[in-house]
mmCIF file of the C-alpha atoms, coordinates in Angstrom:
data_MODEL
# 
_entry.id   MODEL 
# 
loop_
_atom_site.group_PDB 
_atom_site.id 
_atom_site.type_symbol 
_atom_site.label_atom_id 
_atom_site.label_alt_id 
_atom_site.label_comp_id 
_atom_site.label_asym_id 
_atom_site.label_entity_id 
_atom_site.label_seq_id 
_atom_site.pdbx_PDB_ins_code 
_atom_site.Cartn_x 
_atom_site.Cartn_y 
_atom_site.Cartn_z 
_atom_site.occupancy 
_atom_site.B_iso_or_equiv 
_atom_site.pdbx_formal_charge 
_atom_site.auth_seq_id 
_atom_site.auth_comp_id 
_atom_site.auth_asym_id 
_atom_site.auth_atom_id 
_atom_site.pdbx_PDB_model_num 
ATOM 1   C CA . UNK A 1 1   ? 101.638 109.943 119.679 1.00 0.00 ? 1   UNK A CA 1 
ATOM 2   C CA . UNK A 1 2   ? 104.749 109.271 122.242 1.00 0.00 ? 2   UNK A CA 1 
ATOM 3   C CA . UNK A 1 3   ? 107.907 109.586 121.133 1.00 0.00 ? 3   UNK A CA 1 
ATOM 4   C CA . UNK A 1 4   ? 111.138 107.898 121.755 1.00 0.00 ? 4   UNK A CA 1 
ATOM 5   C CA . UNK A 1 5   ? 111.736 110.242 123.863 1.00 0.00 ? 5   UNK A CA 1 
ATOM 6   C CA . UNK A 1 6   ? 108.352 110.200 125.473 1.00 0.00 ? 6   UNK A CA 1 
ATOM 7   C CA . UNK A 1 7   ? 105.382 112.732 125.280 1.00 0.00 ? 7   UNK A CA 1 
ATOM 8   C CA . UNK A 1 8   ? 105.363 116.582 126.023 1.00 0.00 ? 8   UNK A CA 1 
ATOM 9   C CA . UNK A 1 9   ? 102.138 117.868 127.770 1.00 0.00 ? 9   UNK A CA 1 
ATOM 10  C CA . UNK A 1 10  ? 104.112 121.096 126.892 1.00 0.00 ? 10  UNK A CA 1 
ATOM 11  C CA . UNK A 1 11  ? 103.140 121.697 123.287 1.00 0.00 ? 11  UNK A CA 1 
ATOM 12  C CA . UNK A 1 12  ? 100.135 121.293 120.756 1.00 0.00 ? 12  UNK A CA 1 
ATOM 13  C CA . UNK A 1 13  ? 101.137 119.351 117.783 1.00 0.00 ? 13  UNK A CA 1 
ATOM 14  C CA . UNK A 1 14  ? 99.195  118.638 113.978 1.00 0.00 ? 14  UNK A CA 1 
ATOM 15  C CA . UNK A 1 15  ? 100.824 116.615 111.104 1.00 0.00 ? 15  UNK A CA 1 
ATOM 16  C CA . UNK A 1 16  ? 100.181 117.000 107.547 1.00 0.00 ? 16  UNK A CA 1 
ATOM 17  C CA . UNK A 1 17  ? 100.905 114.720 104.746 1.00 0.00 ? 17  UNK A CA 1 
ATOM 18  C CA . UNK A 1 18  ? 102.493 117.015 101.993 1.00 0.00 ? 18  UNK A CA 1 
ATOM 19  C CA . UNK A 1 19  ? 103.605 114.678 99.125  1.00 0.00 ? 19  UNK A CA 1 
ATOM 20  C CA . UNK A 1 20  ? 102.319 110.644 99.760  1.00 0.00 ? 20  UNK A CA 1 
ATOM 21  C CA . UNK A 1 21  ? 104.608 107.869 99.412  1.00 0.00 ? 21  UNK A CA 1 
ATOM 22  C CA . UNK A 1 22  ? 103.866 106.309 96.032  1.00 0.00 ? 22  UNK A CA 1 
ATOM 23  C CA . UNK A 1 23  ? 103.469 102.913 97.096  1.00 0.00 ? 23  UNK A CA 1 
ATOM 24  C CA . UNK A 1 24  ? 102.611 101.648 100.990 1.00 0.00 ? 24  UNK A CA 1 
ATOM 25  C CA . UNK A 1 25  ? 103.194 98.330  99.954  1.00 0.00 ? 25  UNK A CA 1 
ATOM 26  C CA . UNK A 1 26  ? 106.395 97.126  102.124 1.00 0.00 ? 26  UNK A CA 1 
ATOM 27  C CA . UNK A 1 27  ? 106.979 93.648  99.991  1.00 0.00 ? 27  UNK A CA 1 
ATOM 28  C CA . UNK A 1 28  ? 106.847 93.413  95.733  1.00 0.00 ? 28  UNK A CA 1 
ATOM 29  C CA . UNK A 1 29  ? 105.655 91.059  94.439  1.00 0.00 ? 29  UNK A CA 1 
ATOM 30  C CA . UNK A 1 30  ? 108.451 88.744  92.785  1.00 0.00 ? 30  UNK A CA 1 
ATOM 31  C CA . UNK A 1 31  ? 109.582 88.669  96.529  1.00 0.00 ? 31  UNK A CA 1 
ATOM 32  C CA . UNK A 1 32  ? 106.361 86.728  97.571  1.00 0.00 ? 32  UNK A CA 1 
ATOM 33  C CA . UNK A 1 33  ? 106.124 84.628  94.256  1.00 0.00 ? 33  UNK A CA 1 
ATOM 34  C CA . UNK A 1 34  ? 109.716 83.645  95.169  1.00 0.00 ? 34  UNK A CA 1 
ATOM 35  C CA . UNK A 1 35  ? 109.206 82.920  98.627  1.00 0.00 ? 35  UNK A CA 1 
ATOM 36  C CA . UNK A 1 36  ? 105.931 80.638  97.165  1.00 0.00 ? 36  UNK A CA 1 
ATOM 37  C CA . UNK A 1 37  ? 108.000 79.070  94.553  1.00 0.00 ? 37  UNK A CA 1 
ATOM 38  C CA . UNK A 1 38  ? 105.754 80.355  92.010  1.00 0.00 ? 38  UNK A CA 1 
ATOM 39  C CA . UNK A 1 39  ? 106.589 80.281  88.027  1.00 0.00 ? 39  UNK A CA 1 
ATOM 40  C CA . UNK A 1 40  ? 103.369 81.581  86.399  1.00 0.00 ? 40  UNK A CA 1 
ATOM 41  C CA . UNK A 1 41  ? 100.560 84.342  87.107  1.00 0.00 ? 41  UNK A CA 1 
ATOM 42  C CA . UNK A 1 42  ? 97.770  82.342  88.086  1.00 0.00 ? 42  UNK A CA 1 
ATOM 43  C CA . UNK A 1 43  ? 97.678  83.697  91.825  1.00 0.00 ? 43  UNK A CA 1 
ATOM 44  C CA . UNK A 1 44  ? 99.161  87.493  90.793  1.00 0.00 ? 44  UNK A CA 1 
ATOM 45  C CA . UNK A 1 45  ? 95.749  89.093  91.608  1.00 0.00 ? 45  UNK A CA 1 
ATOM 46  C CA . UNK A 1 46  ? 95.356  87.235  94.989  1.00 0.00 ? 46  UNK A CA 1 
ATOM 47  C CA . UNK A 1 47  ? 98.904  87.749  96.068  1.00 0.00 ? 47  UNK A CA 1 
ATOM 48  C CA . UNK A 1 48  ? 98.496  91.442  95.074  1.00 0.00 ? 48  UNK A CA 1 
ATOM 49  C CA . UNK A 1 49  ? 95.335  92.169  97.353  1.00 0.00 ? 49  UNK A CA 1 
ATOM 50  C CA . UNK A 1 50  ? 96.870  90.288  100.108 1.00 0.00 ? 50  UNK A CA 1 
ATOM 51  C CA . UNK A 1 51  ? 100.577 92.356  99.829  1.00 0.00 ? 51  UNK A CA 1 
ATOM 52  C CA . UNK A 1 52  ? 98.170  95.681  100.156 1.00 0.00 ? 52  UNK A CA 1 
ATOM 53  C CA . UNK A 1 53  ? 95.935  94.209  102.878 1.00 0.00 ? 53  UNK A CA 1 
ATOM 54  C CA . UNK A 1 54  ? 99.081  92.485  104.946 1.00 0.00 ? 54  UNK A CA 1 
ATOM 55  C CA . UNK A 1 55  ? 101.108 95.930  104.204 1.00 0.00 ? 55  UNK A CA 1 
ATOM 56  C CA . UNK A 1 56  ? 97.996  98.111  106.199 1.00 0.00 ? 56  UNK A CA 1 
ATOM 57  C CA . UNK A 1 57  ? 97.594  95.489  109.019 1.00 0.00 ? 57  UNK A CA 1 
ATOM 58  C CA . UNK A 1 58  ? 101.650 95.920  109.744 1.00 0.00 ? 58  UNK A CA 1 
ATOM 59  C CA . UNK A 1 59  ? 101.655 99.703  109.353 1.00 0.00 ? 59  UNK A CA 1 
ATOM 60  C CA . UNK A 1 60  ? 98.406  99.657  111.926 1.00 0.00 ? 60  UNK A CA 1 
ATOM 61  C CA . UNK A 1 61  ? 99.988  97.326  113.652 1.00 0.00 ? 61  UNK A CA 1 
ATOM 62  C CA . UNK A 1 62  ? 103.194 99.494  114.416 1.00 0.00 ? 62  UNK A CA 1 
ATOM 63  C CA . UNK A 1 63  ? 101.101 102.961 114.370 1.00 0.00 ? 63  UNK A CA 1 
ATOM 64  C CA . UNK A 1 64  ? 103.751 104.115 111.603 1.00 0.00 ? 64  UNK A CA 1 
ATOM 65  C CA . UNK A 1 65  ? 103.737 104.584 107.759 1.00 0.00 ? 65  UNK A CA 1 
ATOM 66  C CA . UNK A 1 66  ? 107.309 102.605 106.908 1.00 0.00 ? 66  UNK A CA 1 
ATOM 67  C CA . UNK A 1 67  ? 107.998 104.644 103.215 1.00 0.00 ? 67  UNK A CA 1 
ATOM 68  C CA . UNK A 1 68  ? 108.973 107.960 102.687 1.00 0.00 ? 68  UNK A CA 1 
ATOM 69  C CA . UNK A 1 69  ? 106.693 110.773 102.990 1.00 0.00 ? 69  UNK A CA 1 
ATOM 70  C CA . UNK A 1 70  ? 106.883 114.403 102.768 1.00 0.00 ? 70  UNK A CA 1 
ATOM 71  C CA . UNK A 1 71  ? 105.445 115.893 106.113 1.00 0.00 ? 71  UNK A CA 1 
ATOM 72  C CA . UNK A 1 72  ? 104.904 118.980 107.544 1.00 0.00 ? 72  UNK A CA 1 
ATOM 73  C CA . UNK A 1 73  ? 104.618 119.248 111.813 1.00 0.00 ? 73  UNK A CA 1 
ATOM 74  C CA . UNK A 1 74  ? 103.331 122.540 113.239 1.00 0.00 ? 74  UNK A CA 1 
ATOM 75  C CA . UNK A 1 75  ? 104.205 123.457 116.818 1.00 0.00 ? 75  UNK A CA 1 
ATOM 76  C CA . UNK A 1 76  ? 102.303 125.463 119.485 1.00 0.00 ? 76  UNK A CA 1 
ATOM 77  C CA . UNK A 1 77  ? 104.551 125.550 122.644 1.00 0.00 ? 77  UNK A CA 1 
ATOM 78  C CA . UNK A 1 78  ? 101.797 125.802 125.612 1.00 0.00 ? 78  UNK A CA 1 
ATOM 79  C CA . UNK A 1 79  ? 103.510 129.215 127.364 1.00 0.00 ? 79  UNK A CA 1 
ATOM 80  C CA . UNK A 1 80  ? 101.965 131.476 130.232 1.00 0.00 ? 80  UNK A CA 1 
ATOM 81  C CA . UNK A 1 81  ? 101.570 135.216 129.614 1.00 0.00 ? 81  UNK A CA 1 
ATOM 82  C CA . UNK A 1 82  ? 103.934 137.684 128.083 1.00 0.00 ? 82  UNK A CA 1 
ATOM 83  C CA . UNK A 1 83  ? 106.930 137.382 128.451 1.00 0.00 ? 83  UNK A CA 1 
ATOM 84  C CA . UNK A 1 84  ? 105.651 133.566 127.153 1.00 0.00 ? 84  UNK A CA 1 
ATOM 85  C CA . UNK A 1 85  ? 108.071 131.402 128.775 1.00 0.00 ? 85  UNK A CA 1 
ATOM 86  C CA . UNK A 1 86  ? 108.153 127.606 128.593 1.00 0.00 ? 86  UNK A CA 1 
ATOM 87  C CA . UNK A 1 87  ? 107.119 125.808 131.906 1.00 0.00 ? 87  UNK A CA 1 
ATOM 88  C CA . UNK A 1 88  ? 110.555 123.444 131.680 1.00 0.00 ? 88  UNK A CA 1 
ATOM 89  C CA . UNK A 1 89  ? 111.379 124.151 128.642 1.00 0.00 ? 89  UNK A CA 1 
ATOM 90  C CA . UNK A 1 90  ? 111.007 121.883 125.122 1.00 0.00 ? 90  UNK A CA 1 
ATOM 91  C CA . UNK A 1 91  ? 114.368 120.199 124.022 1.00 0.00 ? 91  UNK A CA 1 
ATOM 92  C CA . UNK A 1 92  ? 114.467 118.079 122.026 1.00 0.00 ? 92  UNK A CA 1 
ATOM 93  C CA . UNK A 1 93  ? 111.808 118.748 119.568 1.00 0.00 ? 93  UNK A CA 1 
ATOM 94  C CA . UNK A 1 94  ? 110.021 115.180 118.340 1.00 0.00 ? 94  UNK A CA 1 
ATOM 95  C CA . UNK A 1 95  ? 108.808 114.877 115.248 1.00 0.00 ? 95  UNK A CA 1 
ATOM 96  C CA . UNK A 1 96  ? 105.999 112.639 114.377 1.00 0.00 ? 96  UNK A CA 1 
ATOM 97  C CA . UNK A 1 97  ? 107.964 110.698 111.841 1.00 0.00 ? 97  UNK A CA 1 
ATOM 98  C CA . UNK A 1 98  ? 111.140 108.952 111.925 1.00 0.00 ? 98  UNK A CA 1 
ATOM 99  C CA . UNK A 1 99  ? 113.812 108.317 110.642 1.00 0.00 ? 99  UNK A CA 1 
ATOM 100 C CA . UNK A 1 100 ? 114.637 111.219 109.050 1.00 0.00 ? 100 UNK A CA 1 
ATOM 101 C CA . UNK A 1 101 ? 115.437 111.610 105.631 1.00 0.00 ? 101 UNK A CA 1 
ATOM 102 C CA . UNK A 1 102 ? 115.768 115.266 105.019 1.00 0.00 ? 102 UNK A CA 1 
ATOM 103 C CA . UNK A 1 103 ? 115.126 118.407 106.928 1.00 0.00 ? 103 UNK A CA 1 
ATOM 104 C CA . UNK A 1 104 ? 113.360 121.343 103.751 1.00 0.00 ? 104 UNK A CA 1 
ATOM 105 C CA . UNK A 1 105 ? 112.698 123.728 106.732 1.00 0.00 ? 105 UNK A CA 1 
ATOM 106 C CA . UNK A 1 106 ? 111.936 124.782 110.062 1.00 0.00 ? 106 UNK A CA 1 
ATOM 107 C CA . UNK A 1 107 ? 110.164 127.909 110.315 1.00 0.00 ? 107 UNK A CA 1 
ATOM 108 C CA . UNK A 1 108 ? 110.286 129.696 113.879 1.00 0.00 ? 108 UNK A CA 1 
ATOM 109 C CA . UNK A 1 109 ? 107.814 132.070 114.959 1.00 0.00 ? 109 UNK A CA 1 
ATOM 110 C CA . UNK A 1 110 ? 105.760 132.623 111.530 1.00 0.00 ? 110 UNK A CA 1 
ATOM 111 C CA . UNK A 1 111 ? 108.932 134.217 110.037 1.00 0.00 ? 111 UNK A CA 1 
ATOM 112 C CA . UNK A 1 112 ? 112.081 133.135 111.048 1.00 0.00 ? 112 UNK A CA 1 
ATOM 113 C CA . UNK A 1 113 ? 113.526 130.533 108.671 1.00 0.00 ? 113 UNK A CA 1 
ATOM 114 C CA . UNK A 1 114 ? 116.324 128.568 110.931 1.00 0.00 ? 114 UNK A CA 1 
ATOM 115 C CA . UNK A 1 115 ? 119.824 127.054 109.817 1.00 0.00 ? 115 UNK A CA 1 
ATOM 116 C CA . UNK A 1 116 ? 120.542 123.243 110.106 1.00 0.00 ? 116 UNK A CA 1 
ATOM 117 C CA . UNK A 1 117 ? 123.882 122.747 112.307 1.00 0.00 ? 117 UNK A CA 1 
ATOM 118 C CA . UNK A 1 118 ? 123.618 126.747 113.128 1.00 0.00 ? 118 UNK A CA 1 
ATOM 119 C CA . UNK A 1 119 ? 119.969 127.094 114.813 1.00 0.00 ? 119 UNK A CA 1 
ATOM 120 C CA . UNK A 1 120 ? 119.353 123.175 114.808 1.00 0.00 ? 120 UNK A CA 1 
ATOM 121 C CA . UNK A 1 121 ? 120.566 119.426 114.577 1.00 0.00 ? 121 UNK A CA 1 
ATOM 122 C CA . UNK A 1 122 ? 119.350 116.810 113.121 1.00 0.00 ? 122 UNK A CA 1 
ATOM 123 C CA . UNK A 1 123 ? 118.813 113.033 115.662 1.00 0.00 ? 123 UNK A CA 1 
ATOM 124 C CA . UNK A 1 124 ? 117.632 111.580 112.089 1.00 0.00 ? 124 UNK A CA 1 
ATOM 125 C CA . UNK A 1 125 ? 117.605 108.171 113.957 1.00 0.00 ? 125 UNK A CA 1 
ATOM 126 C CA . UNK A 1 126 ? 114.825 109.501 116.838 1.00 0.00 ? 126 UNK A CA 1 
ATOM 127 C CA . UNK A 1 127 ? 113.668 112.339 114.624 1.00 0.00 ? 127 UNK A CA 1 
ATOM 128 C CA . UNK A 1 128 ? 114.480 114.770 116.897 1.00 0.00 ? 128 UNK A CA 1 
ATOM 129 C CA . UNK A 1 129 ? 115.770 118.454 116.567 1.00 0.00 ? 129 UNK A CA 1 
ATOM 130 C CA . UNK A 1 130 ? 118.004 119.729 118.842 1.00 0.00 ? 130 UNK A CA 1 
ATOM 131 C CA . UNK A 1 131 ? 117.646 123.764 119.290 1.00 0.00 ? 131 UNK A CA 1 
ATOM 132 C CA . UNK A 1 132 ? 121.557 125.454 119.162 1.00 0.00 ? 132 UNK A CA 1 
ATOM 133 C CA . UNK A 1 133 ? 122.240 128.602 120.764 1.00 0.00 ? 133 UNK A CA 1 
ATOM 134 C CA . UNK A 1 134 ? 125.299 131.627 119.232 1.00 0.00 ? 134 UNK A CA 1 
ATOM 135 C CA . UNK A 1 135 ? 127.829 129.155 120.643 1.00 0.00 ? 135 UNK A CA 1 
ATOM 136 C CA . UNK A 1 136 ? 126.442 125.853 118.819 1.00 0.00 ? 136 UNK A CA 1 
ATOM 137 C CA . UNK A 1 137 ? 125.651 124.384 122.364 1.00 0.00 ? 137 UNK A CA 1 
ATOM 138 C CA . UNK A 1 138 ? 121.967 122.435 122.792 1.00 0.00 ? 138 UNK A CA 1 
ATOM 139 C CA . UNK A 1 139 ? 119.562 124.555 124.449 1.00 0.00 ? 139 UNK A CA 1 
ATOM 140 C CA . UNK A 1 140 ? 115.873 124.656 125.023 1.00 0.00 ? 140 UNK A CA 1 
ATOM 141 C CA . UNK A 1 141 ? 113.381 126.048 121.884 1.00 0.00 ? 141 UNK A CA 1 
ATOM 142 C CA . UNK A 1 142 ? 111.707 129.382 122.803 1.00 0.00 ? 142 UNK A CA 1 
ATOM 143 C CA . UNK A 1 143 ? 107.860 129.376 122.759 1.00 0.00 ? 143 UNK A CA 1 
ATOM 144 C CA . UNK A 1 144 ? 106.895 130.365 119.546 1.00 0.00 ? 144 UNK A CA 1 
ATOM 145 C CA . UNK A 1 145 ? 104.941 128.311 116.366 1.00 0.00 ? 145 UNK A CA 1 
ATOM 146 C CA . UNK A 1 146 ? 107.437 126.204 114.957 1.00 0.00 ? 146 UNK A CA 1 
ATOM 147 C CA . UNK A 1 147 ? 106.692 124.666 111.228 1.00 0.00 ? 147 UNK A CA 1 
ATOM 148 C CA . UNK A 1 148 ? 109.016 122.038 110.136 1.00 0.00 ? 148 UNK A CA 1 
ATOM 149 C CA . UNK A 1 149 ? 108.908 120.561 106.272 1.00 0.00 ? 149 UNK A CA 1 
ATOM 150 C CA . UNK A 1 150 ? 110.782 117.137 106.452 1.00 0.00 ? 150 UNK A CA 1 
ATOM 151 C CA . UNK A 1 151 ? 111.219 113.674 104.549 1.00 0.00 ? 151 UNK A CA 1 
ATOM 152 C CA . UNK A 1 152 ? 110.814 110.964 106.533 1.00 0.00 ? 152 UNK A CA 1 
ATOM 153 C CA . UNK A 1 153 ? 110.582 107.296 106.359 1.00 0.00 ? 153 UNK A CA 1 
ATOM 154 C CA . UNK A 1 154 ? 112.422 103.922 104.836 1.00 0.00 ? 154 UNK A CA 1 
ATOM 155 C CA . UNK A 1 155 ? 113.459 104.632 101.213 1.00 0.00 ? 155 UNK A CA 1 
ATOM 156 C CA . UNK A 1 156 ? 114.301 101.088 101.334 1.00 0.00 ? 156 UNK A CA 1 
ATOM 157 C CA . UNK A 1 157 ? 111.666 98.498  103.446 1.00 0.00 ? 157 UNK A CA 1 
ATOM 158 C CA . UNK A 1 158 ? 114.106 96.690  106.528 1.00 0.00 ? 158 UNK A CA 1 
ATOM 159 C CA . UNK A 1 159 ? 114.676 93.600  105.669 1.00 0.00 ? 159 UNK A CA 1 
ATOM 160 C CA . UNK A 1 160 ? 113.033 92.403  108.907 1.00 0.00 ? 160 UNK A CA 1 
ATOM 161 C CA . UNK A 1 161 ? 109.920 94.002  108.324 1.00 0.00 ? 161 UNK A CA 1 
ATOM 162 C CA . UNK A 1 162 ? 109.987 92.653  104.546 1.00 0.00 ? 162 UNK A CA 1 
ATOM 163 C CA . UNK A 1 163 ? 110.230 89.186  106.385 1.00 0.00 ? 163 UNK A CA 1 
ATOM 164 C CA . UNK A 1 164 ? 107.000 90.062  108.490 1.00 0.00 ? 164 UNK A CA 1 
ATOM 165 C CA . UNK A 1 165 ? 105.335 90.874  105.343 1.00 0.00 ? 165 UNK A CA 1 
ATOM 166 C CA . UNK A 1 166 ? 106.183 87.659  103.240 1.00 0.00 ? 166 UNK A CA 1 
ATOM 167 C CA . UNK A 1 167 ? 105.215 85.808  106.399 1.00 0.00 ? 167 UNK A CA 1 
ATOM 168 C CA . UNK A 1 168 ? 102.141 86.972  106.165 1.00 0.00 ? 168 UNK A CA 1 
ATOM 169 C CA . UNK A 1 169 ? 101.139 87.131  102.736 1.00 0.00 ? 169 UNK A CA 1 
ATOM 170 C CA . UNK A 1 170 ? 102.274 83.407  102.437 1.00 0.00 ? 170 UNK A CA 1 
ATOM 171 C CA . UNK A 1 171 ? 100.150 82.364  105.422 1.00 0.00 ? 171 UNK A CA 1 
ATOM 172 C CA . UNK A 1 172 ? 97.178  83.940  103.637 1.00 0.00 ? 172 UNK A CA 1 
ATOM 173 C CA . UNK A 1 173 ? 97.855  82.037  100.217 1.00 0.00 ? 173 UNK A CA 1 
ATOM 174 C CA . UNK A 1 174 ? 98.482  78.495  102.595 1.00 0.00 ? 174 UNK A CA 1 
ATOM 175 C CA . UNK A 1 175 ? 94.981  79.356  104.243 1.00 0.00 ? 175 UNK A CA 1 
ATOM 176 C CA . UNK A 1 176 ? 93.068  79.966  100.797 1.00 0.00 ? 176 UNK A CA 1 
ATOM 177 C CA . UNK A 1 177 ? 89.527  78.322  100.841 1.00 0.00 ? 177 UNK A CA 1 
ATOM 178 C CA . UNK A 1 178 ? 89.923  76.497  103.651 1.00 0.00 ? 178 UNK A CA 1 
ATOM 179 C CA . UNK A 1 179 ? 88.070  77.264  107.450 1.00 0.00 ? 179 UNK A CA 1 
ATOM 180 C CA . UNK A 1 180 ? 89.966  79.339  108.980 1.00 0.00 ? 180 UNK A CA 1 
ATOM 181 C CA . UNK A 1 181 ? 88.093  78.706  112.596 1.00 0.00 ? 181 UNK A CA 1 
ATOM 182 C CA . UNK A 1 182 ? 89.011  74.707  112.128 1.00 0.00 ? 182 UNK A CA 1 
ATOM 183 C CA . UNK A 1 183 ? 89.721  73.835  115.431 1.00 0.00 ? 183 UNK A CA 1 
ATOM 184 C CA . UNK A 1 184 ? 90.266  70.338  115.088 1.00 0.00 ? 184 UNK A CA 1 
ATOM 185 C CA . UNK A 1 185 ? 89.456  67.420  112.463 1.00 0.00 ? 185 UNK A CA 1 
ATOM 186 C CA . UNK A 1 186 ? 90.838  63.781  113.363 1.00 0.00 ? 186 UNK A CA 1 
ATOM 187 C CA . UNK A 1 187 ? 90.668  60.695  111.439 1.00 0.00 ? 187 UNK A CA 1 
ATOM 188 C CA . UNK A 1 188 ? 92.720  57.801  113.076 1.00 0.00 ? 188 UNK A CA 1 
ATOM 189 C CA . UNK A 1 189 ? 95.555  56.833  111.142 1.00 0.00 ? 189 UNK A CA 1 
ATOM 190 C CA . UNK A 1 190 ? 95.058  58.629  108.311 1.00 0.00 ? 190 UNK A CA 1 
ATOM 191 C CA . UNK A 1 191 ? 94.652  62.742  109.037 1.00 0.00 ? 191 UNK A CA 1 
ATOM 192 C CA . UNK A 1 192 ? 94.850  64.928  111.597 1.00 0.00 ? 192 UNK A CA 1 
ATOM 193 C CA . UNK A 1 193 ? 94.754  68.654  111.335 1.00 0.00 ? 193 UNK A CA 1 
ATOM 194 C CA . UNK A 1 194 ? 94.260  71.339  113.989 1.00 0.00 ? 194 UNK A CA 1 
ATOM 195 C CA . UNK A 1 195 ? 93.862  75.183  112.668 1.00 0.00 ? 195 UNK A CA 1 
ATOM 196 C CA . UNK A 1 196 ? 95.839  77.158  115.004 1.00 0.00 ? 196 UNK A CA 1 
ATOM 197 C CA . UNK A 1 197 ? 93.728  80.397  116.219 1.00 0.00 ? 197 UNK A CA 1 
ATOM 198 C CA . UNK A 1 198 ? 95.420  83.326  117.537 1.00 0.00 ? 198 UNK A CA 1 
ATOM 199 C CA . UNK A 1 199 ? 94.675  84.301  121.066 1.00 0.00 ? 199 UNK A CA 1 
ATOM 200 C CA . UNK A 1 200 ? 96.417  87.414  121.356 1.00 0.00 ? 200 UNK A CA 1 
ATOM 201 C CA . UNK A 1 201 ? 95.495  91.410  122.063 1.00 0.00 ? 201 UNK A CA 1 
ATOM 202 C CA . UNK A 1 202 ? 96.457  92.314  118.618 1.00 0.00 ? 202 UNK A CA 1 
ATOM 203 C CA . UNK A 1 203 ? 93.837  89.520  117.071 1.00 0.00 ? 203 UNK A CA 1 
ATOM 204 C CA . UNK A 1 204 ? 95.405  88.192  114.078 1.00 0.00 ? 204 UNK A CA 1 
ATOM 205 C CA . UNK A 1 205 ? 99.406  89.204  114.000 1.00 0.00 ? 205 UNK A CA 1 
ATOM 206 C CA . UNK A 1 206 ? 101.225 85.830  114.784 1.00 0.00 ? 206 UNK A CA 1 
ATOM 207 C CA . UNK A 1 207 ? 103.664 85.973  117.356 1.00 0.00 ? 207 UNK A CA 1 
ATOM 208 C CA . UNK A 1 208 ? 106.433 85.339  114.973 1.00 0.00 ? 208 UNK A CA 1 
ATOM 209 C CA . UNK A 1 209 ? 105.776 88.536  113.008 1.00 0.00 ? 209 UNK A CA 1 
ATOM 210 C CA . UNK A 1 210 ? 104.764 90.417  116.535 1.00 0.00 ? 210 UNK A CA 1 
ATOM 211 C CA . UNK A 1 211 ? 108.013 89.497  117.468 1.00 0.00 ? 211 UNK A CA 1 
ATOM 212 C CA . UNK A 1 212 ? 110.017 90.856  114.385 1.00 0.00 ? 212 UNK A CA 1 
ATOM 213 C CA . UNK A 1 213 ? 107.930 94.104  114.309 1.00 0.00 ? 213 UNK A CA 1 
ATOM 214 C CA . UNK A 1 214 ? 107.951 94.648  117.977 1.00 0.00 ? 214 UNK A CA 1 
ATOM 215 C CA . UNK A 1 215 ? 111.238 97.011  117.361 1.00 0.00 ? 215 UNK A CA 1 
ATOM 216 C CA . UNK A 1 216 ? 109.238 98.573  114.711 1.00 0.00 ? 216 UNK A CA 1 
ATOM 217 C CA . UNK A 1 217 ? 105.968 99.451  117.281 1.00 0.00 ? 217 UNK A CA 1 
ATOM 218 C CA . UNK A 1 218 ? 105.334 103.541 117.728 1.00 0.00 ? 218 UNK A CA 1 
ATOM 219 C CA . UNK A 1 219 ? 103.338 103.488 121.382 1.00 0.00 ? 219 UNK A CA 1 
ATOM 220 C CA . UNK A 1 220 ? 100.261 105.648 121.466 1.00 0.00 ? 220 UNK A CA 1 
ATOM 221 C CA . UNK A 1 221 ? 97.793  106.719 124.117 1.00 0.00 ? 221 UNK A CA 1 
ATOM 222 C CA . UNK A 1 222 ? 94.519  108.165 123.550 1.00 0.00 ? 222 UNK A CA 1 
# 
């Protein structure tokens, strides 16, 4: 995964889902029904399925999950030989989720439990810590395992990305039981329709929600 800082060739890197969010759902349901204008049940269970299915394609869609989870990243900084230096050095450290909520702990070296704002800062924006020396000035992180315990995530769903969901989900319950490949269907006079079909590299995102949840997109390369 690339940061927003970029990638490090420098370290080796797994992530491990400690407690799940609850819900990945990133619209309720009232919100749709509202946006619908709808007063009774009758479409709950379709409207429900497509929130869950709409809520997957975004998250895939930005390589992210958007609500809070409880994570745990473990570090191997690549280093030669003893003495185990750092070819260049890591600084900042990138975590794999963002923002940050909450820092439990960061764990240097097997055994050495470090301080927030005396070892380390917090970039909760970037998730990013930044490694402090005896004089509380940024330097690099020495090469040893480094196990960090963190909260991550949107405790509440942007509003944008909300938006991109409703979008969505409302576009599904407009294209209910109709072909979605119609290309075309003309009568003179009296009806015309034309189904649009996306022809984009991310297959069925509109460009309208692309363009909201652009900001939102976490680059990856194999």
């Amino acid at each position: 995964m690339l940061s927003p800082g970029g990638s490090s060739p420098r370290l080796a890197q797994i992530s491990t889902v400690i407690t799940p969010a609850k819900s990945y759902d990133l619209v309720d349901l009232d919100t749709v029904k509202g946006a619908l204008d709808l007063k009774d049940n009758k479409a709950d269970a379709f409207l429900k399925k497509a929130i869950g299915f709409v809520s997957a394609e975004i998250a895939q869609f930005c390589n992210r999950v958007f609500p809070v989870e409880t994570v745990e990243d473990d570090f191997w900084p690549a280093r030669d030989p003893y003495p185990y230096q750092v070819p260049g050095g890591i600084s900042p450290l990138q975590l794999s989720r963002w923002p940050l909520v909450s820092v439990a702990s960061v764990v240097e070296n097997g055994d050495t439990q470090l301080v927030q704002d005396t070892d380390f800062r917090i970039d909760a924006t970037r998730g990013q810590l930044i490694r402090l020396d005896g004089n509380l000035y940024p330097c690099l992180w020495a090469p040893w395992s480094i196990a960090v315990v963190f909260d991550a995530g949107f405790a509440t769903i942007p509003p944008d990305v909300e938006d991109a969901a409703v979008r969505m989900v409302t576009g599904r319950y407009a294209a209910r039981g109709r072909d979605p490949y119609k290309r075309q269907e003309s009568i003179p006079g009296v009806r015309e329709v034309q189904w649009w079909i996306p022809n984009t590299p991310t297959g069925n995102m509109p460009p309208d929600v692309q363009d909201i949840l652009d900001n939102y997109r976490v680059p990856v390369v194999a």
